[in-house]
C-alpha positions in Angstrom: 0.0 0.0 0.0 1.3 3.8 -1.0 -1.3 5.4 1.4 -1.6 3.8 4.8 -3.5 5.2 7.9 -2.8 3.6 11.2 -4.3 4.5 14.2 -3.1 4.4 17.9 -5.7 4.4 21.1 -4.6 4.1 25.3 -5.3 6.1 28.3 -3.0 9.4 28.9 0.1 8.7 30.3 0.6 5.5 27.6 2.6 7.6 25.5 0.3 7.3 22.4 0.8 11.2 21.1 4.5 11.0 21.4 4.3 7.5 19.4 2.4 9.2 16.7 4.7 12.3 16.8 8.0 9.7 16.0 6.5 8.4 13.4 5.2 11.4 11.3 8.9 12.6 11.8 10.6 9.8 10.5 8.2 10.2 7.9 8.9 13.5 6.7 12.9 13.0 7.3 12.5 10.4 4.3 10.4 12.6 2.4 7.1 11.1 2.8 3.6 13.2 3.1 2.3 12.5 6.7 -0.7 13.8 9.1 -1.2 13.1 12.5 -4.7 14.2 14.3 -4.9 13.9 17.9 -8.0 13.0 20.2 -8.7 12.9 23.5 -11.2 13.2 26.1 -12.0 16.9 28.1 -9.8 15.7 31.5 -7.8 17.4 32.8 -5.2 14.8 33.3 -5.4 11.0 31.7 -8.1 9.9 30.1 -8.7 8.1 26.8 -6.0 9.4 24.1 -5.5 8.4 20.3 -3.3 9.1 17.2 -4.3 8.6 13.6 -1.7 8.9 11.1 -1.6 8.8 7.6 1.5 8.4 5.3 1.8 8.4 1.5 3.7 9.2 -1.1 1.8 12.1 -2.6 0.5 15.2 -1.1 -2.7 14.5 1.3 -5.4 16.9 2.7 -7.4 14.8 5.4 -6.7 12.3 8.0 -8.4 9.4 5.8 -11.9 7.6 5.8 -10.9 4.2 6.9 -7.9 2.9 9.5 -5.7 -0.1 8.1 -3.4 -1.1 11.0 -4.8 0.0 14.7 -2.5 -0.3 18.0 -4.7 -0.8 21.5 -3.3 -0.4 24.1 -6.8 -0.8 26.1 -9.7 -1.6 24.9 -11.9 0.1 26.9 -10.1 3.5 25.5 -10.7 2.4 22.3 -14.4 2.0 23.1 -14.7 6.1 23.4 -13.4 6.3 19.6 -15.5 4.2 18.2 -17.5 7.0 16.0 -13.8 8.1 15.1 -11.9 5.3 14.0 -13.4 3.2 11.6 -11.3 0.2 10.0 -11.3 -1.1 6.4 -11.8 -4.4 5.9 -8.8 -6.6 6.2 -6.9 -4.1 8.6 -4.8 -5.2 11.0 -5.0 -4.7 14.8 -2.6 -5.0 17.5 -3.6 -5.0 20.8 -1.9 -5.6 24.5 -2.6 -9.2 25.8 -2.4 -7.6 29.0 -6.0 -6.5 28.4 -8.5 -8.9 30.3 -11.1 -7.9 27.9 -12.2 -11.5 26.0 -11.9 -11.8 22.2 -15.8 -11.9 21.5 -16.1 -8.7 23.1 -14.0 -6.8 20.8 -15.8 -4.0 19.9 -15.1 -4.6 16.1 -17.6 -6.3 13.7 -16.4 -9.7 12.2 -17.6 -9.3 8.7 -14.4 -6.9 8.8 -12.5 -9.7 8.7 -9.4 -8.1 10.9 -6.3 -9.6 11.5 -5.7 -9.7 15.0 -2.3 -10.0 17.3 -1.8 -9.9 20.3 1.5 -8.4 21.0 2.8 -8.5 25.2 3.8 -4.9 25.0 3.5 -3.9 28.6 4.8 -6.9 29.6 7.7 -7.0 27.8 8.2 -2.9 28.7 7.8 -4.0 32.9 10.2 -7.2 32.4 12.8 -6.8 29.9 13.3 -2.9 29.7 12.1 -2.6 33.8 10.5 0.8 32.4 6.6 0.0 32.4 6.4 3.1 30.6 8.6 2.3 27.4 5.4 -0.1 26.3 4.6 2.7 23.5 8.4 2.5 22.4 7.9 -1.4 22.3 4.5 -0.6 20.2 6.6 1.4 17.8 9.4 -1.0 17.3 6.8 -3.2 16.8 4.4 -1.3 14.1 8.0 0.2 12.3 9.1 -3.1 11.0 5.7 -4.5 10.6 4.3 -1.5 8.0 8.4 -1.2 6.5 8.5 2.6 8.3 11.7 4.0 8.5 13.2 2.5 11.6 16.5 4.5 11.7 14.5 8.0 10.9 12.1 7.3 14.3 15.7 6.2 16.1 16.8 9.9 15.2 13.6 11.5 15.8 13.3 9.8 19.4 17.0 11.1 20.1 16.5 14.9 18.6 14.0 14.8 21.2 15.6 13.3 24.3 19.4 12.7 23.3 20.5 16.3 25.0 18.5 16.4 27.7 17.9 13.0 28.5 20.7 11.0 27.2 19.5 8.0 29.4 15.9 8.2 28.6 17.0 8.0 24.6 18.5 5.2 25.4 16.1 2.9 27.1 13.8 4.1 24.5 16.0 3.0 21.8 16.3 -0.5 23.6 12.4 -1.0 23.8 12.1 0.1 19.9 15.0 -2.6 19.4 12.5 -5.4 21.5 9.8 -4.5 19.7 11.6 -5.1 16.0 12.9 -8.4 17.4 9.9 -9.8 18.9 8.5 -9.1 15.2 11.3 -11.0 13.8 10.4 -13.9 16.1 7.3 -14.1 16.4 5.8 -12.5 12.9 8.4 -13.5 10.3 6.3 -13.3 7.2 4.8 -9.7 8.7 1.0 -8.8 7.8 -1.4 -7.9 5.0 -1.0 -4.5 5.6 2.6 -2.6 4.5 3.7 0.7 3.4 5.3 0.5 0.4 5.8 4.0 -0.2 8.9 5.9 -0.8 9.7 8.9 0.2 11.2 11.6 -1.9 14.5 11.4 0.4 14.2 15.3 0.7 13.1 16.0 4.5 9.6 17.7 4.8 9.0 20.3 8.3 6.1 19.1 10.4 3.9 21.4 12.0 0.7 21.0 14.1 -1.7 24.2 12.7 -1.1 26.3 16.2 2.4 26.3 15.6 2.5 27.6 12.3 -0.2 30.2 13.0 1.9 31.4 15.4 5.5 31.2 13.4 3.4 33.5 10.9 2.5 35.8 12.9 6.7 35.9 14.1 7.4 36.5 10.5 4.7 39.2 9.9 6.5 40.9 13.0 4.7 40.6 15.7 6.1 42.1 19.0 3.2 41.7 21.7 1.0 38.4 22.3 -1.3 38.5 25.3 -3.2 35.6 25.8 -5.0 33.4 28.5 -4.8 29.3 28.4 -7.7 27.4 26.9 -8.0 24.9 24.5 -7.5 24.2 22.1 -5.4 27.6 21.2 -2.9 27.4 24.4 -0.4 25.9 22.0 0.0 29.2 20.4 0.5 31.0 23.5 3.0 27.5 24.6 4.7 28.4 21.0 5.4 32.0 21.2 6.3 32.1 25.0 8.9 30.0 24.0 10.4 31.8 20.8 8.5 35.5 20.4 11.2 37.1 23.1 14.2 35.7 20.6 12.4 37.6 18.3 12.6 40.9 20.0 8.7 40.0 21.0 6.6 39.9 24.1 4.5 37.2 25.9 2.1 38.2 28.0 0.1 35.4 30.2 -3.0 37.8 31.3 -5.1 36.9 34.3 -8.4 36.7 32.0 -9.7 36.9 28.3 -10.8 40.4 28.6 -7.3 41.3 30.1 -5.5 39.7 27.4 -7.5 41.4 24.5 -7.1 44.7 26.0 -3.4 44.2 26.8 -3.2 43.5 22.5 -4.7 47.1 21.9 -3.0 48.7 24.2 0.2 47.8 22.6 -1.2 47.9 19.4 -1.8 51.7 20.1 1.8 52.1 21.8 3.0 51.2 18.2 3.7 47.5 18.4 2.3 44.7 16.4 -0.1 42.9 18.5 -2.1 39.3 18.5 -4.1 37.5 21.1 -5.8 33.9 21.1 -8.8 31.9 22.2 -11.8 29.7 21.5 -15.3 30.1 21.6 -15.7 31.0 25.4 -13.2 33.2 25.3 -14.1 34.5 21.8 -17.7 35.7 23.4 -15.2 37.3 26.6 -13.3 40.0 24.1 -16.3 40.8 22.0 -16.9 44.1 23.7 -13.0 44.8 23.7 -12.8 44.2 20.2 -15.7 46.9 18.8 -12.9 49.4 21.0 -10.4 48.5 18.6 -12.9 48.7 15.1 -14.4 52.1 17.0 -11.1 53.5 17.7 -9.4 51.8 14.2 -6.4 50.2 16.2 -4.7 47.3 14.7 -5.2 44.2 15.9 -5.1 40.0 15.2 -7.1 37.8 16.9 -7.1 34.2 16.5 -10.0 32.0 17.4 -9.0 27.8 17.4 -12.8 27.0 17.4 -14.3 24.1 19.0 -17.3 22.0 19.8 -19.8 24.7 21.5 -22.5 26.0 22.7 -21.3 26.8 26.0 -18.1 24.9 27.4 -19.3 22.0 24.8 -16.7 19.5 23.6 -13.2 21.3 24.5 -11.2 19.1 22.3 -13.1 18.6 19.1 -13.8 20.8 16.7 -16.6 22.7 14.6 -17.1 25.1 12.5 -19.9 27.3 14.3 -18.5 30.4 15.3 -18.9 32.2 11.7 -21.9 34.3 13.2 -19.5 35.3 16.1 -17.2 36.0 13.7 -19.1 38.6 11.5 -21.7 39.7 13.9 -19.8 39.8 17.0 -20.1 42.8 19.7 -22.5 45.7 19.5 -23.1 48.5 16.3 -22.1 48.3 13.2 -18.1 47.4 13.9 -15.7 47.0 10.8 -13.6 43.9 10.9 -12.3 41.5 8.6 -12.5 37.7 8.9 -9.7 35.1 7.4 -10.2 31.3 7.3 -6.9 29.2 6.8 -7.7 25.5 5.2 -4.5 23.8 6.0 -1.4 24.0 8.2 0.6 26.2 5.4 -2.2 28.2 5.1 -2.2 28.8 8.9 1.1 30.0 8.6 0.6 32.2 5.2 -3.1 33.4 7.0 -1.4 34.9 9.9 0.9 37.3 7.4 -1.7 38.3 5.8 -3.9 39.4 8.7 -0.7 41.5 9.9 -0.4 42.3 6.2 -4.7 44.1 6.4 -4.6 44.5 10.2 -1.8 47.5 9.7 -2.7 48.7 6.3 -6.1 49.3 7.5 -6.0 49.8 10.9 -8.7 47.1 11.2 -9.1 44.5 13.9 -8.7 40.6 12.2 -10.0 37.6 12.9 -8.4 34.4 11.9 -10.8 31.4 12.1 -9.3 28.3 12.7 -10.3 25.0 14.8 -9.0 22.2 16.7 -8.7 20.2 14.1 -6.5 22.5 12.1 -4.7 23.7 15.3 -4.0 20.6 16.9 -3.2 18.4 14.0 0.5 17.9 12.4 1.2 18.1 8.8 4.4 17.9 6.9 5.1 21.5 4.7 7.2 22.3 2.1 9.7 24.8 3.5 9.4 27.0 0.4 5.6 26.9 0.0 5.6 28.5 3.7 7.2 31.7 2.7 5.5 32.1 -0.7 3.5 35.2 0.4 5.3 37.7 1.7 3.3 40.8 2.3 4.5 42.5 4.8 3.5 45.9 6.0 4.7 48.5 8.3 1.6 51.1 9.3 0.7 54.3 8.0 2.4 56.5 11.0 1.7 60.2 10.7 4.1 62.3 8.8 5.8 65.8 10.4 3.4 67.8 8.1 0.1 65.6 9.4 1.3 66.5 13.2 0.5 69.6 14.8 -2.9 70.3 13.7 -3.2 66.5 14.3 -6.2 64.6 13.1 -6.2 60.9 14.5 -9.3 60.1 12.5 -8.8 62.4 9.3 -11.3 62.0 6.5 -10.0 59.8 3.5 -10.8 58.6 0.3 -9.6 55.0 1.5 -10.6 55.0 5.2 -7.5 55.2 6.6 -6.0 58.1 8.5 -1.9 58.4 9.4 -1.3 56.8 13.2 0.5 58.9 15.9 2.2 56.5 18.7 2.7 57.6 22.1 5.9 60.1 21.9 5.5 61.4 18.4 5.4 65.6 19.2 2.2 67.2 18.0 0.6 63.9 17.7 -1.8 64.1 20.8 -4.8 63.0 20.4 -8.2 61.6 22.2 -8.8 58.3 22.0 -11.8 55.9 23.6 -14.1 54.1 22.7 -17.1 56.7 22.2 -17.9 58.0 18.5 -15.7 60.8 17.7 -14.9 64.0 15.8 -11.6 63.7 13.2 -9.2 65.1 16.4 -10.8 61.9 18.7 -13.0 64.7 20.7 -16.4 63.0 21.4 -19.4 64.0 19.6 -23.0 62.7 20.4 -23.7 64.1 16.7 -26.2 61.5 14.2 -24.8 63.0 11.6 -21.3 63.0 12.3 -21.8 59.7 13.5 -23.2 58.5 10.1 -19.7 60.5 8.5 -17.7 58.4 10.7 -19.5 55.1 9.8 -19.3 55.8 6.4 -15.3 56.4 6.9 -14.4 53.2 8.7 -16.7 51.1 6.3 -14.9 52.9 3.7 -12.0 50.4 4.1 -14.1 47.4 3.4 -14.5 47.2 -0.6 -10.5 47.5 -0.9 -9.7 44.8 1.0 -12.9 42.8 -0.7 -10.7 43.1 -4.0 -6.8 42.1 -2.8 -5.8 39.4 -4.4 -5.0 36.0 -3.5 -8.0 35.0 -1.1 -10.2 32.8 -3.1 -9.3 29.1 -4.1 -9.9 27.0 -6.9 -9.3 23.5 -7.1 -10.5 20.6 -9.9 -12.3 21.4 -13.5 -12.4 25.5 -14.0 -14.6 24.5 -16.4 -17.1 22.6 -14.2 -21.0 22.7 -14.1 -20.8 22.0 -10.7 -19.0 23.4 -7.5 -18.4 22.8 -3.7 -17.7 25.3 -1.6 -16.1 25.0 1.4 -14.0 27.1 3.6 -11.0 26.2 6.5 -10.7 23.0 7.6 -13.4 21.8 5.3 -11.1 21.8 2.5 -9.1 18.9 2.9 -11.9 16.4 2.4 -13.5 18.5 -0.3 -10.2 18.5 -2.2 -9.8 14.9 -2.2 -13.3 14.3 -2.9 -13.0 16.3 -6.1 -10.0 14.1 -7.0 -11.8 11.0 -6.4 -14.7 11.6 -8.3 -12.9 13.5 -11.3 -11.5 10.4 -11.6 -15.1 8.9 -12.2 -15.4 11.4 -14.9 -17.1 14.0 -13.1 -16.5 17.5 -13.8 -16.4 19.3 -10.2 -14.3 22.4 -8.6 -13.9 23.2 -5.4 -14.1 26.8 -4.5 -12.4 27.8 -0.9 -12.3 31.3 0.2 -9.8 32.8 2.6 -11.1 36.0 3.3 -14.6 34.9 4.7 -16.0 39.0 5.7 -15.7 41.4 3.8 -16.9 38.8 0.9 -14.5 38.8 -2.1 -17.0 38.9 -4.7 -15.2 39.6 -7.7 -13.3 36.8 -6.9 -16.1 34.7 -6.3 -17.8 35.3 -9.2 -14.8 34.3 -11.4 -14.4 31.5 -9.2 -18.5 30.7 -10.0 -18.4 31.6 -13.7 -20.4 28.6 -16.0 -21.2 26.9 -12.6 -25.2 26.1 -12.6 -25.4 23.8 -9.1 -23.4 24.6 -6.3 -23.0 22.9 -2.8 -22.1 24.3 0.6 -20.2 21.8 2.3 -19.6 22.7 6.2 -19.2 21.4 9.7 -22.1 23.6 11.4 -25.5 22.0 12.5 -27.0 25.3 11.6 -25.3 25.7 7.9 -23.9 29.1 9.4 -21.6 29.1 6.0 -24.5 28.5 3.7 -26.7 31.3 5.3 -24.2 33.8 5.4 -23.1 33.5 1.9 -27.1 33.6 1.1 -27.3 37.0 3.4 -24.4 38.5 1.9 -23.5 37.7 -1.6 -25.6 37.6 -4.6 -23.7 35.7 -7.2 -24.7 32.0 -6.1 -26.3 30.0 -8.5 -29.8 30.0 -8.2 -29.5 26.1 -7.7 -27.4 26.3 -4.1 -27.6 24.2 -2.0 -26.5 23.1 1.5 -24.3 20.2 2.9 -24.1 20.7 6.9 -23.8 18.4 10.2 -22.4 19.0 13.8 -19.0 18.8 14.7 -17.0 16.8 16.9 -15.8 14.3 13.8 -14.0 15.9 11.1 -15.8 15.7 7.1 -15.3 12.4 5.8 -14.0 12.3 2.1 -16.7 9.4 1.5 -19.8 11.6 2.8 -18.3 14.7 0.9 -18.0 11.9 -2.6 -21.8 10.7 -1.8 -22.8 14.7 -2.0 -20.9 15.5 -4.9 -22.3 12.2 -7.4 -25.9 13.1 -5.4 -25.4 16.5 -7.0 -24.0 15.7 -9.9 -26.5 12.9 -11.3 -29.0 15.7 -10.0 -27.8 18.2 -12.6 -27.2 15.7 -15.4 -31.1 14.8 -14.9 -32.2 18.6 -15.5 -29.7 18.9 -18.4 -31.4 15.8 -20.2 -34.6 17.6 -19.5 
């Protein structure tokens, strides 16, 4: 097989995230495409855990439909992911004969014809290696030369990661990968019916879980001040840049709230420096008030929300796409913002320039929507396709002849008026969050109240038509179209593939830039397409509705693909849509 998907289940503490993290490295070292998604249960500490990873030899957008070679470690973990890990027929599972938990009750059906084994991994990590807690190195000697992965690349991954610190700890770990291979050798000499055959490109590929790269992005587009509180699933951005932003000549602020954190961003937004903060949905609905202060008083400012599973506290560690309405509509009075939607890890990374790149050009606060299962998931990246945009902007500061007679809020054609920063002489100036004349005075005036509306909304239509925001993937020609946006777009993409290569003429359409709408963009995007689909991860089709409320270049024939969250789009269920779709039009053409 050139495409394999294993999968990986315990309890916390069994060491199956760092098992998965080995493996996608040694992956990418050889030059193989890999992605890992992580899931796990909302404790606090333990808890059920897994890791599904995929590896192939071509590029691949989603974590796969069906699992061909599963590792448990306990069954009754495995039991919680049972409406996440599905296995093909024929897979192989390996699972710990330390597990009292009788054959028959295997949670798996037998007209999927598994091939079990049952492997003594804890035993043999308590009795030979007399580390109990080496069992996942034993399950990863054991799956390396049963699937043909490159043994010597996870050896080097496992010392990159403990061989300075821990030299001892590498070691032992190395010795339980070692008795894993050999009881392979001994006990499974002909291997399994499952075996990647792939090979890698032999040029090394950089992983990156989506947090990271978000926040590496926003390093590159200069950012000098992050304020942020710990939630998930964005406290790996705040993890990432407390740990790199000060080599940077950068900032971290840990804040002792949500409302604290967004506030600290303006404030040194204002001071002059670029600023970000990050959160979920909770703390999303926390900042909304704080973030109409920054599109009232036109401050620049990045905000990143890693959606999840909501209403309320909901399912902290899965993910959903229902916080678009938040997104546009948030906070009180008519606020200008703009609203950015990465779709892979790259794009996470090439997202966060460009909301530094409109954040200081237009003085307007941005959004970036992501989710946990773009934040939390690793993907290898091609170096150079990381740094492909490069838009980088410093802000419009006022000049000596603006100061003086200073007007912070200056009437322009574009909406934008130069910036003082605290220090600059002559550049004094009111500024608060009540509607304003052009010096920053307050005014309780309708009408110039309906001026100053006017001139922040101004900004809108120019960044509607920069370039680069809308996506187009399949037949240009195509009759038919899905549209998706963020995470959505990895099973869309390969769904497209798949059925293109039933003969069906499809595109995939993928916005960036979800508010203000790009519609010149979309409608070149849309041009000859007479059925479209909406495919999305929101009960209430949030996507569908707002592009129904806001733009008016849909086909007339539109319609919607929506469900909950919690499991990421399935490239089968996204497939069924598109033939649904596309036997529907083919009907009404022979009529």
């Amino acid at each position: 097989m050139r495409d394999v998907t294993l999968a990986i289940a315990g309890s916390g503490g069994d060491g199956v995230i760092t098992a998965g993290d080995f493996i996608v490295q040694a992956a990418a070292q050889k030059g193989l495409h890999a992605f890992m998604l992580k899931s796990y249960g909302p404790q606090i500490r333990g808890g059920e855990s897994s890791a599904r990873i995929r590896i192939a030899d071509r590029p691949i957008y989603s974590q796969g439909d069906y699992v061909d070679f599963l590792v448990v470690f306990s069954w009754k973990d495995f039991n919680r992911f049972l409406d996440e890990i599905e296995l093909r027929k024929g897979a192989v599972v390996l699972y710990d004969e330390a597990d009292s938990t009788p054959r028959e009750e295997f949670p798996i059906a037998d007209e999927l014809e598994v091939e079990y084994i049952a492997v003594p991994f804890k035993k043999m990590a308590a009795e030979e290696i007399k580390v109990p807690l080496t069992k996942n190195m034993v399950a990863l000697g054991v799956i390396a030369e049963l699937l043909h992965l490159p043994l010597e690349a996870i050896k080097e991954a496992v010392m990159k990661k403990f061989g300075k610190r821990k030299p001892e700890a590498a070691q032992v770990n190395l010795q339980a990968i070692d008795l894993g291979k050999a009881w392979v050798n001994e006990h499974l000499p002909d291997g399994t019916q499952v075996v990647l055959e792939a090979e890698g490109s032999g040029e090394p590929k950089l992983v990156m879980t989506g947090d990271d790269a978000v926040a590496f992005g926003a390093i590159h587009a200069g950012v000098k001040v992050f304020a942020g509180y710990p939630i998930t699933p964005a406290s790996p951005i705040l993890e990432f840049l407390s740990k790199w932003l000060p080599h940077f000549g950068g900032a971290v602020v840990q804040t002792e709230d949500e409302i604290a954190a967004v506030t600290y961003a303006i404030g040194a937004s204002w001071a002059g420096k670029q600023a970000m903060t990050a959160s979920s949905g909770p703390g999303i609905a926390l900042k909304q008030e704080a973030f109409g202060l920054a599109g009232m008083a036109e401050i620049p400012l990045v905000v990143v929300n890693v959606q999840r599973v909501g209403p309320s506290t909901g399912i902290p560690s899965k993910s959903e796409q229902a916080d678009l309405f938040q997104a546009v509509g948030g906070t009180h009075g008519d606020v200008p913002r703009v609203v950015l939607a990465p779709s892979d890890v790259e794009d996470n990374f090439q997202v966060a320039v460009e909301a530094f790149y409109i954040a200081e050009k237009y003085q307007i606060p941005v959004i970036i929507l992501t989710d946990q299962f773009l934040g939390e998931r690793s993907e290898t990246v091609e170096p150079e396709v990381l740094f492909a945009r490069k838009r980088v902007i410093s802000r419009q500061l006022a000049k000596p002849s603006d100061l003086g007679d200073y007007k912070r809020y200056k009437i322009t054609d574009t909406g934008v008026s130069p910036m003082a920063v605290p220090g600059m002489a002559g550049g004094q100036h009111v500024i608060s969050g009540l509607e304003h004349h052009e010096d920053g005075r307050p005014t309780s005036s309708g009408t110039l109240h309906q001026t100053m509306s006017e001139k922040r909304a101004r900004k809108l239509p120019l960044i509607a038509e920069e370039s680069g925001f809308v996506r187009v993937y399949g037949d240009e020609d195509a009759e038919l179209a899905v549209i998706a946006w963020g995470s959505s777009k990895g099973a869309v993409r390969e769904a497209i593939e798949r059925a293109r290569e039933e003969g069906i003429k499809v595109k995939a359409i993928v916005p960036q830039l979800i508010y203000p709408v790009p519609e010149k963009a979309l409608d070149a995007a849309l041009k000859g397409v007479k059925r479209a689909v909406v495919v999305e991860l929101s009960f209430g089709a949030q996507f569908y509705r707002y592009l129904r409320a806001y733009y008016d270049g849909l086909p007339k024939d539109t319609y919607s693909y929506a469900r909950s969250g919690a499991n990421p789009l399935l490239v089968s269920e996204v497939f069924d849509t598109i033939k649904e779709h596309a036997a529907a039009l083919g009907s009404l053409q022979e009529a």
